[in-house]
C-alpha positions as a Markdown table, in Angstrom:
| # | Residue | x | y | z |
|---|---|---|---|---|
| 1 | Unk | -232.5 | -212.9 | -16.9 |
| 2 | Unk | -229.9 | -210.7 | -18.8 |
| 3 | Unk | -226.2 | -211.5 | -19.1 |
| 4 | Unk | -224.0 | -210.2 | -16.2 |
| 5 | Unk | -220.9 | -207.8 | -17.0 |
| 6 | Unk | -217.6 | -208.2 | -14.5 |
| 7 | Unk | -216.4 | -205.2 | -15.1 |
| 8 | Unk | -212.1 | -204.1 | -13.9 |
| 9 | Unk | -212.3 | -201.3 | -11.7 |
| 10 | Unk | -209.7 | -199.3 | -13.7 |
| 11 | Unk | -212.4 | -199.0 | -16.4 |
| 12 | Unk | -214.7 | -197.7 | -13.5 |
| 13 | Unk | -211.9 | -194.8 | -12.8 |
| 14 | Unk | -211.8 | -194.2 | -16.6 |
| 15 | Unk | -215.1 | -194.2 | -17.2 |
| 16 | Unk | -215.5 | -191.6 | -14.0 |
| 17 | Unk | -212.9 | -189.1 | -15.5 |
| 18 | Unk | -214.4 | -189.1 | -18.4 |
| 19 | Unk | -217.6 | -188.0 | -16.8 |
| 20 | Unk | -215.9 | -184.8 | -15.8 |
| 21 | Unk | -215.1 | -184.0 | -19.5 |
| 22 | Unk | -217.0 | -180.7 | -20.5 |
| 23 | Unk | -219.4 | -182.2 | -23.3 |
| 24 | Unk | -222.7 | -183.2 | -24.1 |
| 25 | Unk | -221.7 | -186.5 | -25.3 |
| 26 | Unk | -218.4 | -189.1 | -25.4 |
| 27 | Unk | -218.4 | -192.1 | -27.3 |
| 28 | Unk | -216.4 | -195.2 | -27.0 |
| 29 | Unk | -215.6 | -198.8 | -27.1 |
| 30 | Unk | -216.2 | -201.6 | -24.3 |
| 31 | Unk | -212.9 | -204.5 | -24.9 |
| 32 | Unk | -213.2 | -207.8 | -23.5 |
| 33 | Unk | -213.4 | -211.4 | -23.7 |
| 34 | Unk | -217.1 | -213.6 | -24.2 |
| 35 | Unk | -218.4 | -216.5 | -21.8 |
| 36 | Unk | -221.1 | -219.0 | -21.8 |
| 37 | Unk | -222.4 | -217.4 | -18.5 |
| 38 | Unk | -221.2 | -213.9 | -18.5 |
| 39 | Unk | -218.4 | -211.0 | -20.1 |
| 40 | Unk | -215.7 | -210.0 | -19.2 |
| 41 | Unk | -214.7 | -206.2 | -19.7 |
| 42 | Unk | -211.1 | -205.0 | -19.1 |
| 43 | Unk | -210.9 | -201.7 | -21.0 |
| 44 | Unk | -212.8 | -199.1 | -22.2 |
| 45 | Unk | -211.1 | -196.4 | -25.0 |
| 46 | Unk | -212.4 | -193.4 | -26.1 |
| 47 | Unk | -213.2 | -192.4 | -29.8 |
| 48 | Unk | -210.0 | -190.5 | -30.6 |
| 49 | Unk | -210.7 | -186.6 | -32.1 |
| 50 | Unk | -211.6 | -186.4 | -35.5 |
| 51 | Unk | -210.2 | -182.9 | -35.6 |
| 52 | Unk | -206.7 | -182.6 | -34.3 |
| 53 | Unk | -207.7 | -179.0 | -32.7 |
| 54 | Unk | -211.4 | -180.2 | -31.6 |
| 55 | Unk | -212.5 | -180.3 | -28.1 |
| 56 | Unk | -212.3 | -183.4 | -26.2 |
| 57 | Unk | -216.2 | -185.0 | -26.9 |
| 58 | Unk | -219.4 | -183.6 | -29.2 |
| 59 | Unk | -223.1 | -183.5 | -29.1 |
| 60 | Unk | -224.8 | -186.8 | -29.8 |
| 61 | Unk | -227.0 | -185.2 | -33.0 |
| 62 | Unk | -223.0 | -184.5 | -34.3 |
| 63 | Unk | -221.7 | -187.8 | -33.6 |
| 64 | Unk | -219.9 | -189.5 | -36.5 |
| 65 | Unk | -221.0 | -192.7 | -36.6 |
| 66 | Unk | -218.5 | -194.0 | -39.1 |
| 67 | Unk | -215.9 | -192.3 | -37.0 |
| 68 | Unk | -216.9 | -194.2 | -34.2 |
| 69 | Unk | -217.3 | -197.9 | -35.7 |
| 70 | Unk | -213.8 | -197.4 | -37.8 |
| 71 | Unk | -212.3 | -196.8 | -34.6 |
| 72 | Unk | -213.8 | -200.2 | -33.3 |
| 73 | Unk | -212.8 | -201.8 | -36.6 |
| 74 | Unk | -209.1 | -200.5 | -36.0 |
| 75 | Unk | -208.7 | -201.4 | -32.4 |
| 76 | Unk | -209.9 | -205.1 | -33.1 |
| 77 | Unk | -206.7 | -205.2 | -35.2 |
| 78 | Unk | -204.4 | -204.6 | -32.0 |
| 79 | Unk | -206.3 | -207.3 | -29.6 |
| 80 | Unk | -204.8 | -210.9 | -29.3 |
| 81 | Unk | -206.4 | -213.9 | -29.3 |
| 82 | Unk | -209.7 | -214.2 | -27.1 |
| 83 | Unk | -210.0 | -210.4 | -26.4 |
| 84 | Unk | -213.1 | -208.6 | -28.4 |
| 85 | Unk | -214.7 | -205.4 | -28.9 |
| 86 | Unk | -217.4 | -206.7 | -26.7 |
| 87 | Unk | -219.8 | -203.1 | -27.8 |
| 88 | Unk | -220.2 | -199.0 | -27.1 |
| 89 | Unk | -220.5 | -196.7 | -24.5 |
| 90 | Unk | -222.0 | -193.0 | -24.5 |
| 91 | Unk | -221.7 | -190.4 | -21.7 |
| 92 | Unk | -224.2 | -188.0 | -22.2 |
| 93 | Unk | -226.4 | -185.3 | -20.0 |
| 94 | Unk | -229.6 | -186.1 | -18.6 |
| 95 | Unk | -232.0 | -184.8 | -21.5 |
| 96 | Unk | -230.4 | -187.6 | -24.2 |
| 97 | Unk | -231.1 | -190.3 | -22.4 |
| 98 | Unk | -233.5 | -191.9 | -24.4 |
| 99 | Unk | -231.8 | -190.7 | -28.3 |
| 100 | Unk | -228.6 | -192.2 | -26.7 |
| 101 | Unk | -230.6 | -195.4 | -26.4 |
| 102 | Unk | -231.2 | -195.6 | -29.8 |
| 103 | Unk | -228.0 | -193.8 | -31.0 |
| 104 | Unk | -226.1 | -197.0 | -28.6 |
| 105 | Unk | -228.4 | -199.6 | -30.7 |
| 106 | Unk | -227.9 | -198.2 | -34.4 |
| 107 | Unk | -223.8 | -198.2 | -33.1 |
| 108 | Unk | -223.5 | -201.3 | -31.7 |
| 109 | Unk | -224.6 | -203.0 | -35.0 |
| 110 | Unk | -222.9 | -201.2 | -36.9 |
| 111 | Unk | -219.7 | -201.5 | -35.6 |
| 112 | Unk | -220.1 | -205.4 | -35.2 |
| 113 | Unk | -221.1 | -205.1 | -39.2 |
| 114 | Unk | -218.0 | -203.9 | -39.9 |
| 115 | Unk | -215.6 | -205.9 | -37.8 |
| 116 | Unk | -217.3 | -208.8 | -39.0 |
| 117 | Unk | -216.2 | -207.8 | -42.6 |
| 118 | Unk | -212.4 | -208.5 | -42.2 |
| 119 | Unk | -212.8 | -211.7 | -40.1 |
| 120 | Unk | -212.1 | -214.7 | -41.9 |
| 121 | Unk | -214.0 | -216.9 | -39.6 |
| 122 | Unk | -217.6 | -216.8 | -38.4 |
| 123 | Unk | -219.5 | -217.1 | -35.2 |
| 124 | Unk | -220.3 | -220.3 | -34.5 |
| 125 | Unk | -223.7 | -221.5 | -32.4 |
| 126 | Unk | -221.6 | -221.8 | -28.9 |
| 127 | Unk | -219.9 | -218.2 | -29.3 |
| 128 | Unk | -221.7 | -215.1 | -27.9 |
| 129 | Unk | -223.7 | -213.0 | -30.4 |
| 130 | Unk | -225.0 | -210.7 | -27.5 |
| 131 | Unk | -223.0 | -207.3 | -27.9 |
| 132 | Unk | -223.3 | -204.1 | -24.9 |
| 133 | Unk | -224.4 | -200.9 | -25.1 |
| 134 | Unk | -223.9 | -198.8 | -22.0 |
| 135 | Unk | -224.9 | -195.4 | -21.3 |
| 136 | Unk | -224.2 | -193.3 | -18.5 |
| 137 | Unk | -225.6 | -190.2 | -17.3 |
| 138 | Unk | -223.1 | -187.1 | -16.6 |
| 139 | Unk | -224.8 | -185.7 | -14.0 |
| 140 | Unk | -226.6 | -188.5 | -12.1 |
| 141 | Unk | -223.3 | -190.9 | -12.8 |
| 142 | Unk | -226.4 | -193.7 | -13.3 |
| 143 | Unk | -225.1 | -196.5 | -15.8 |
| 144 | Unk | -227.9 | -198.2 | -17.9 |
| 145 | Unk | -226.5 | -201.2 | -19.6 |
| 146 | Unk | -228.2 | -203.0 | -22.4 |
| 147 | Unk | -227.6 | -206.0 | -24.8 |
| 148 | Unk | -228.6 | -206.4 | -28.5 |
| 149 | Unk | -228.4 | -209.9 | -30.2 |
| 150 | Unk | -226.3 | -208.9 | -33.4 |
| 151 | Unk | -227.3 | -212.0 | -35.3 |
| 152 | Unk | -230.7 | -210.5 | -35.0 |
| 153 | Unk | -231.0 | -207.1 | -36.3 |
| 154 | Unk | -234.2 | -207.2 | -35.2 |
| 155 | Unk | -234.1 | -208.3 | -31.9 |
| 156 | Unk | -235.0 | -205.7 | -28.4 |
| 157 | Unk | -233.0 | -204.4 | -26.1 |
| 158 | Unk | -232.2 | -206.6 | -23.6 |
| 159 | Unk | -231.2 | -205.2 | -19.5 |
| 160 | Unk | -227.4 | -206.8 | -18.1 |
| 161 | Unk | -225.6 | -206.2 | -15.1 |
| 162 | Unk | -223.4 | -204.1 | -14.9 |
| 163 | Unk | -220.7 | -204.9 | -11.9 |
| 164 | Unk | -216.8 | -203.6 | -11.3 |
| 165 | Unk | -214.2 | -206.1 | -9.9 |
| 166 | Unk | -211.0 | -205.7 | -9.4 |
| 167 | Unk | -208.4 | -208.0 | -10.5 |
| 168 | Unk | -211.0 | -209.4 | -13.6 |
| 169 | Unk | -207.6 | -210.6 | -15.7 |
| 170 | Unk | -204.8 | -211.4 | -12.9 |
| 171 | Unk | -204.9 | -214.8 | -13.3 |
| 172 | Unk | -206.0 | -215.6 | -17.5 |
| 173 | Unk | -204.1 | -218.3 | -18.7 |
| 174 | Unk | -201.6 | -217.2 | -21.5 |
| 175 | Unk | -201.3 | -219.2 | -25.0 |
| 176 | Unk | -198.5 | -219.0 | -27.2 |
| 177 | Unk | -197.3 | -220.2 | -30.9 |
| 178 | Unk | -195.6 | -219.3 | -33.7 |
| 179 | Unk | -196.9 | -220.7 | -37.3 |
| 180 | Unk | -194.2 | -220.9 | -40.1 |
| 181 | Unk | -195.6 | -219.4 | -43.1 |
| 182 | Unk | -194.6 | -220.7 | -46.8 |
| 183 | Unk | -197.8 | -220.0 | -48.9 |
| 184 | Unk | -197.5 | -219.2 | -52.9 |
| 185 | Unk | -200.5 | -217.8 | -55.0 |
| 186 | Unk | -200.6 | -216.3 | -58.7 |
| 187 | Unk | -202.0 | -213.5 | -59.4 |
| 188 | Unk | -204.7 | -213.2 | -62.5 |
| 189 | Unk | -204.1 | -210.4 | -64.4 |
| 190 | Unk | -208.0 | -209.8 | -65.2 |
| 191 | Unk | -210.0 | -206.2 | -63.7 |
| 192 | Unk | -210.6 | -205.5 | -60.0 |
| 193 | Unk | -214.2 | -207.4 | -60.4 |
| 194 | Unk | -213.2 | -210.9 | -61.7 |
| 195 | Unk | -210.8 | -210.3 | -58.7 |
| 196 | Unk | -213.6 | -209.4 | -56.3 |
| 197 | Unk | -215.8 | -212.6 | -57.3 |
| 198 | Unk | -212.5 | -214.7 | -56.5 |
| 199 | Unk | -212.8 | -213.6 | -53.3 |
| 200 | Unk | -216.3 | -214.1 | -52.7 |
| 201 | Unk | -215.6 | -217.8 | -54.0 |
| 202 | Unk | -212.9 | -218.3 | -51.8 |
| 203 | Unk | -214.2 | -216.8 | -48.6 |
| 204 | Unk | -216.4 | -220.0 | -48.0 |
| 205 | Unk | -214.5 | -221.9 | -45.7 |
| 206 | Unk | -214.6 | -225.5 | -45.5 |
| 207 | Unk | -216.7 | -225.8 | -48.7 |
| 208 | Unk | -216.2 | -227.1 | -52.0 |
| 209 | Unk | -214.5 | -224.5 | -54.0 |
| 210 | Unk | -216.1 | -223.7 | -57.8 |
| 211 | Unk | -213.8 | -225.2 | -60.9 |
| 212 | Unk | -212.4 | -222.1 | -62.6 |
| 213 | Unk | -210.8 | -221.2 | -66.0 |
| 214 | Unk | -206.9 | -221.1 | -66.8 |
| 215 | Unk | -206.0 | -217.6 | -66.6 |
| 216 | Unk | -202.7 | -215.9 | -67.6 |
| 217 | Unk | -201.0 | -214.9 | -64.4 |
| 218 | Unk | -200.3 | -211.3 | -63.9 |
| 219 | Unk | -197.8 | -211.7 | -60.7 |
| 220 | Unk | -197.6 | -213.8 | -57.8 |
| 221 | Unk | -198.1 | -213.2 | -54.5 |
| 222 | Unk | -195.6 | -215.2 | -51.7 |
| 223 | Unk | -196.3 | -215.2 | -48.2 |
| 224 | Unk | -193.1 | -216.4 | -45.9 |
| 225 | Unk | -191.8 | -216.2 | -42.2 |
| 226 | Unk | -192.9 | -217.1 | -38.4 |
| 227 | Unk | -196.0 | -215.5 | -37.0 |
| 228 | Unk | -195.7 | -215.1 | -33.4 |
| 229 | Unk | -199.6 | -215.6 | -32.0 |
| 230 | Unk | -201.1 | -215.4 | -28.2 |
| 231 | Unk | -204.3 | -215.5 | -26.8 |
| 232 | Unk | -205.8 | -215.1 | -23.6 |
| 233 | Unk | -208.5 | -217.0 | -22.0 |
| 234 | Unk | -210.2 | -216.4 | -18.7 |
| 235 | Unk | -209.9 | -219.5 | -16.3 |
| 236 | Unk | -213.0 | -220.1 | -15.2 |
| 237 | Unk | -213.9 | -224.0 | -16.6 |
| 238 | Unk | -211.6 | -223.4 | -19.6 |
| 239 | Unk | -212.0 | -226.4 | -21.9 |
| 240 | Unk | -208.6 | -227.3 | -24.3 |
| 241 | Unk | -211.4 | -227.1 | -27.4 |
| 242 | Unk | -211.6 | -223.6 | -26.4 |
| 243 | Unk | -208.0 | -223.0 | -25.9 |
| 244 | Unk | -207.3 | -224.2 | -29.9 |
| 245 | Unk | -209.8 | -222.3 | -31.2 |
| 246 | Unk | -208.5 | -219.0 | -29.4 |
| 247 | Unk | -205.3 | -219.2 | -30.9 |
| 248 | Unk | -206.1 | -220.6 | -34.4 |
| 249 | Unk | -208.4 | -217.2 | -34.5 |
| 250 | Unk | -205.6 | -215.1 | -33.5 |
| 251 | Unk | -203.1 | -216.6 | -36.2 |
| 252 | Unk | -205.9 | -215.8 | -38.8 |
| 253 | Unk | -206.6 | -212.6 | -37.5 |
| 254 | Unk | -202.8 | -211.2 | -36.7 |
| 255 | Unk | -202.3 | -212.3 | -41.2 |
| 256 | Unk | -205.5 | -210.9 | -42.0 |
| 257 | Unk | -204.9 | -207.5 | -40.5 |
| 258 | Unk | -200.9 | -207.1 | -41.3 |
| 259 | Unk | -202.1 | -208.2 | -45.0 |
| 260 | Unk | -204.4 | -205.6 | -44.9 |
| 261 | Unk | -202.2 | -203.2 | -43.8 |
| 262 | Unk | -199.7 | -204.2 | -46.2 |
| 263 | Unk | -201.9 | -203.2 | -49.3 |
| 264 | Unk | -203.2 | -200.1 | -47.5 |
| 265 | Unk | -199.7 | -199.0 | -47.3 |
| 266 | Unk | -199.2 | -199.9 | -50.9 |
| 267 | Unk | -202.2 | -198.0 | -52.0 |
| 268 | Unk | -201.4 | -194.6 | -49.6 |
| 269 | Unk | -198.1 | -194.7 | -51.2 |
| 270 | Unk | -198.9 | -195.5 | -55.0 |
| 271 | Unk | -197.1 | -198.5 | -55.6 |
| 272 | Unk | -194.3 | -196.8 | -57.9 |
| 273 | Unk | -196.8 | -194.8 | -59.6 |
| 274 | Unk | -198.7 | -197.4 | -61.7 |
| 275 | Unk | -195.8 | -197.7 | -64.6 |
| 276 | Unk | -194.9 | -200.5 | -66.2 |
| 277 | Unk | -194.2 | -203.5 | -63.4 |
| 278 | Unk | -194.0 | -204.0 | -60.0 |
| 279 | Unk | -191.6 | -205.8 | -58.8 |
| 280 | Unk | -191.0 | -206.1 | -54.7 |
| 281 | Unk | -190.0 | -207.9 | -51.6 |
| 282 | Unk | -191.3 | -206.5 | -48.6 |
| 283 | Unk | -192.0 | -207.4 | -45.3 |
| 284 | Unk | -195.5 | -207.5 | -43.7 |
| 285 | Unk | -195.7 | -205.1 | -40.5 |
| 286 | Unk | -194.2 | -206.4 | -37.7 |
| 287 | Unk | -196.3 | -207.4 | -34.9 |
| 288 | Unk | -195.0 | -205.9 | -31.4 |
| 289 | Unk | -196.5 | -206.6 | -27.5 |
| 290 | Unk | -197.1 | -203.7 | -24.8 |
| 291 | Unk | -198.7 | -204.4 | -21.1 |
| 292 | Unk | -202.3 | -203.3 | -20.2 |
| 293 | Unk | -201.1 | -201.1 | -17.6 |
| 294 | Unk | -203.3 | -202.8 | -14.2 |
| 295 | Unk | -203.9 | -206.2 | -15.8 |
| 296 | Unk | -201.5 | -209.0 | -16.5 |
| 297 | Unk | -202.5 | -209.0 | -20.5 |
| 298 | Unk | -200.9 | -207.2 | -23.4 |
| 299 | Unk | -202.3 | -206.2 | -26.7 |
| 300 | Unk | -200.6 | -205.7 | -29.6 |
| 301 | Unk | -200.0 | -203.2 | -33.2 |
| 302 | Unk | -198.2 | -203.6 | -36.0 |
| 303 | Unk | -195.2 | -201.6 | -36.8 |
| 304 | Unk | -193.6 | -200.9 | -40.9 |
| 305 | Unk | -190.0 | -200.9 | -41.4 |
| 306 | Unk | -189.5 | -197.5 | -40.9 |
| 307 | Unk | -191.6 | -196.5 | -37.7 |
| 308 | Unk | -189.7 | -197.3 | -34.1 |
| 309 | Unk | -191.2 | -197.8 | -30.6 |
| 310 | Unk | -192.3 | -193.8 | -30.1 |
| 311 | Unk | -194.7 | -194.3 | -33.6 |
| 312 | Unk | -196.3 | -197.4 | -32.1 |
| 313 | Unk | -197.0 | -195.5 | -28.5 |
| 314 | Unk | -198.7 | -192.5 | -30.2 |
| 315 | Unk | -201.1 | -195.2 | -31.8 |
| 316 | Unk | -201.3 | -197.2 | -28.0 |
| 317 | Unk | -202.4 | -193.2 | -26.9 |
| 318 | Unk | -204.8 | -192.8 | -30.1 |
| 319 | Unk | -206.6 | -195.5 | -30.1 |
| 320 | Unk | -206.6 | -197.4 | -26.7 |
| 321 | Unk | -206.3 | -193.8 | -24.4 |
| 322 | Unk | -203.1 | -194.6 | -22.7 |
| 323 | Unk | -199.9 | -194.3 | -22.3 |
| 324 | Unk | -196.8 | -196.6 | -22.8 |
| 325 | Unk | -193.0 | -195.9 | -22.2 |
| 326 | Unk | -191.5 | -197.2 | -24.9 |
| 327 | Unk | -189.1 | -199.3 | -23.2 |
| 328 | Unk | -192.3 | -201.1 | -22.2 |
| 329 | Unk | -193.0 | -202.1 | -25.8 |
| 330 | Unk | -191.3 | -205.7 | -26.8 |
| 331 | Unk | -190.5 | -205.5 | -30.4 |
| 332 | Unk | -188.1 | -208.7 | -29.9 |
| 333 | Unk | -191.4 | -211.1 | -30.5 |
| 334 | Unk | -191.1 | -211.1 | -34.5 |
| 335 | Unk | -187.6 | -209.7 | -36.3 |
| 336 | Unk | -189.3 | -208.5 | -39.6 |
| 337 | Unk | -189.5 | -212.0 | -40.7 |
| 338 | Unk | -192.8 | -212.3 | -42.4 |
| 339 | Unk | -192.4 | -211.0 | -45.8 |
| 340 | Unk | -194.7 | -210.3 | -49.5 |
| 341 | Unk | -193.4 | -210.8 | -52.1 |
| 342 | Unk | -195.4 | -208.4 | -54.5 |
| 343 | Unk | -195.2 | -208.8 | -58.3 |
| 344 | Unk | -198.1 | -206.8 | -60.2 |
| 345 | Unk | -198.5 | -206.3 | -63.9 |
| 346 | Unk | -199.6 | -202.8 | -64.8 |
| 347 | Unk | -203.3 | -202.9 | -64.8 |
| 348 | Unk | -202.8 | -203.6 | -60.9 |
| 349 | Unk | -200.4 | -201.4 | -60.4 |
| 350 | Unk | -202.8 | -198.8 | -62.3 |
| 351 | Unk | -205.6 | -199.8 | -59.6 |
| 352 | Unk | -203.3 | -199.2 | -56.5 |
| 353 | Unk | -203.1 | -195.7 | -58.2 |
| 354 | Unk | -206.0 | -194.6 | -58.5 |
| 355 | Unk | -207.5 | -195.3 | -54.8 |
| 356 | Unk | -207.1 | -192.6 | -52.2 |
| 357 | Unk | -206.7 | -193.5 | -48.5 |
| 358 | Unk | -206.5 | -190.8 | -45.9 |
| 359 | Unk | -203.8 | -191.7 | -42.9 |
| 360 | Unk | -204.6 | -191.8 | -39.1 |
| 361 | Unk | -208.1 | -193.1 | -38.7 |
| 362 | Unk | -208.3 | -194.2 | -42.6 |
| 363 | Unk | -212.2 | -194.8 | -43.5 |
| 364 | Unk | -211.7 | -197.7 | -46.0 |
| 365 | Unk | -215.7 | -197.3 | -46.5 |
| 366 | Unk | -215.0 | -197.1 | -50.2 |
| 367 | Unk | -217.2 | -199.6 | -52.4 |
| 368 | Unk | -213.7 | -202.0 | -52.7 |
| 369 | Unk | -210.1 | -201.3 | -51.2 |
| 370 | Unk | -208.6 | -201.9 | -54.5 |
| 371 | Unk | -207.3 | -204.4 | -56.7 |
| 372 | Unk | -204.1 | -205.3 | -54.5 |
| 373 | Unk | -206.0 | -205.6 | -51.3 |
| 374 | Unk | -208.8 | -207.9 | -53.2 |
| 375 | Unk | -206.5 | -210.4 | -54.2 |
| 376 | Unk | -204.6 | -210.2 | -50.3 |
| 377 | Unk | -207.9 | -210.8 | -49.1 |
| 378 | Unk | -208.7 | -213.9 | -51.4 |
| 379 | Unk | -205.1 | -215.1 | -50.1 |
| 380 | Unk | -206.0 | -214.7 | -46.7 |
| 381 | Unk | -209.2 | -216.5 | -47.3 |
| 382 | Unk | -207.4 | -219.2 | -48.9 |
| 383 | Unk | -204.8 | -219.7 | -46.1 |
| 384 | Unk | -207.4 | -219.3 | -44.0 |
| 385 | Unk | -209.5 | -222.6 | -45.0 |
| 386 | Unk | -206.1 | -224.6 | -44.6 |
| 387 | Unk | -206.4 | -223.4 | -41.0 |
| 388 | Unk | -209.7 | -224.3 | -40.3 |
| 389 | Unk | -209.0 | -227.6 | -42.3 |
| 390 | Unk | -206.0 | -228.5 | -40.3 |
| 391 | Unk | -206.1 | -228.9 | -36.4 |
């Protein structure tokens, strides 16, 4: 027997307008929470337009793949603790049925790939590997729902339920936290790959790390301030194991993705233009709370210095496909209070120079982000292990 999908009605009604969309074929994301027994799904978001004067949807032999996982990878960055892309949905007309089968299979993989690439913690036997695809027909409104085990590429499509509810999230349990950050770490001042094989070194959590060389250090790298965490768990037989391991994944996640940012933002702008030395102190985005309108969660985005509430609601509309007044977003969580300090010798600063990232939907599908964002990573990896470590 397949796994069963409780589905809120408000991602019925979405799903229904979307049917009425003039186009052979929308793409999108399923959002949720994982259980034992069966999934919870309590939004659904369609893949934002590539082309700001395109038409609303495209034909599936068209369909940007890449385009449609980054957008996956992106949202992930905006759910709180024990929310998930939980897989992919494609609305298509009668005739691609079966290509939008294997067109759902080759994308729910995918995307899973590359969320799975900025996590800095890994599935464990008891958590779900099984990821949806669901198609639905735009003129017969039939919805075909199918499961594929992602820790097995090669592993067949699998029939689920597929069943709307209303009121799926009223009553999830709320956790809350905030971590104090304090976290030095030098900076070698060797090439982009000795930097790249620290990370890979590092990224092994929980095991014995390799002795290393004394390197000159090219800069340092200081991490300080009060994360402000939350996750949400459904509260059917909820377990305090599961509770701690929600929110620990949600503090490594929320530094993992404002890091990231961080260094993107570095390597949009340039860093000063790769002369001489970089010297900086610079907060990490600021991570800021708006409602699900219908449910009693929020998710969350990360906002730089210089952006205000009306930035962070054009990215709620982008990438989530809704609106929210921006008195609705709290910004009053965090005050700007977790900041990097940056110091980079030129050869680092000459890196951030050269990479090219494009804004809005950035495909950072390059062979390495650069320098700055390899050595944020082996950071995060680092304070990462301490987590995991530590209960």
């Amino acid at each position: 027997m397949g796994r069963g999908y409780i589905v809120e009605a408000l991602v019925e009604q979405y799903l229904v307008n979307l049917q009425t969309v003039h186009a052979s074929c929308i793409s999108g994301i399923l959002i949720g929470q994982c259980s034992s027994q069966r999934d919870y799904v309590v939004l659904a978001a369609q893949t934002p337009q590539k082309d700001c004067g395109a038409v609303r949807g495209c034909s599936l032999g068209d369909l940007d793949a890449d385009w449609v996982t980054e957008h996956g990878r992106q949202v992930s960055r905006m759910l709180p603790g024990g929310l998930s892309v939980l897989g992919v949905f494609l609305i298509t007309s009668p005739d691609l049925s079966k290509e939008a089968q294997n067109t759902l299979r080759k994308l729910v993989y995918a995307m899973e790939k590359l969320i799975s690439m900025g996590r800095l913690w890994n599935l464990t036997e008891e958590d779900v590997s099984e990821r949806v695809g669901l198609h639905i027909c735009s003129k017969t409104k039939k919805a075909v729902c199918r499961t594929f085990d992602v820790r097995d590429p090669k592993s067949s499509a699998r029939p689920a339920d597929w069943k709307y509810q209303s009121g799926v999230s009223d009553s999830w349990p709320v956790l809350k936290c905030s971590v104090d950050l304090d976290l030095y770490f030098p900076l070698s001042e060797t090439s982009s790959e000795n930097l790249e094989n620290s990370v890979k070194m590092s990224s092994a959590l929980g095991e014995q790390r390799s002795s290393a060389a004394a390197e000159a250090c090219g800069g340092s790298l200081t991490l300080a301030g009060v994360l402000q965490c939350r996750a949400y768990l459904h509260s059917h037989k909820l377990k305090a194991r599961q509770a701690a391991e929600a929110i620990k994944r949600d503090i490594m996640n929320t530094l993992s993705s404002r890091t990231e940012m961080f260094f993107e933002d570095l390597l949009i702008n340039e860093g000063d233009g790769g002369k001489g030395k970089m010297a900086s102190q610079q907060p990490l985005p600021q991570r800021v709370f708006a409602p699900l309108p219908g449910t009693s969660l929020s998710l969350c985005d990360y906002m730089f210095p210089d952006e205000g509430a009306a930035e962070v609601g054009e990215r709620f509309k982008e990438m989530l496909d809704f609106d929210i007044p921006e008195e609705q977003i709290d910004m009053t969580q965090e005050v700007i209070t977790v900041n990097s300090e940056v110091v980079l010798e030129e050869k680092l600063a000459d890196a951030l120079q050269a990479q090219a990232v494009s804004p809005a939907i950035q495909k950072v599908a390059h062979r390495y982000v650069g320098v700055a964002l390899a050595a944020g990573i082996a950071v995060l990896a680092s304070a990462a292990s301490l987590l995991y470590l530590n209960d």
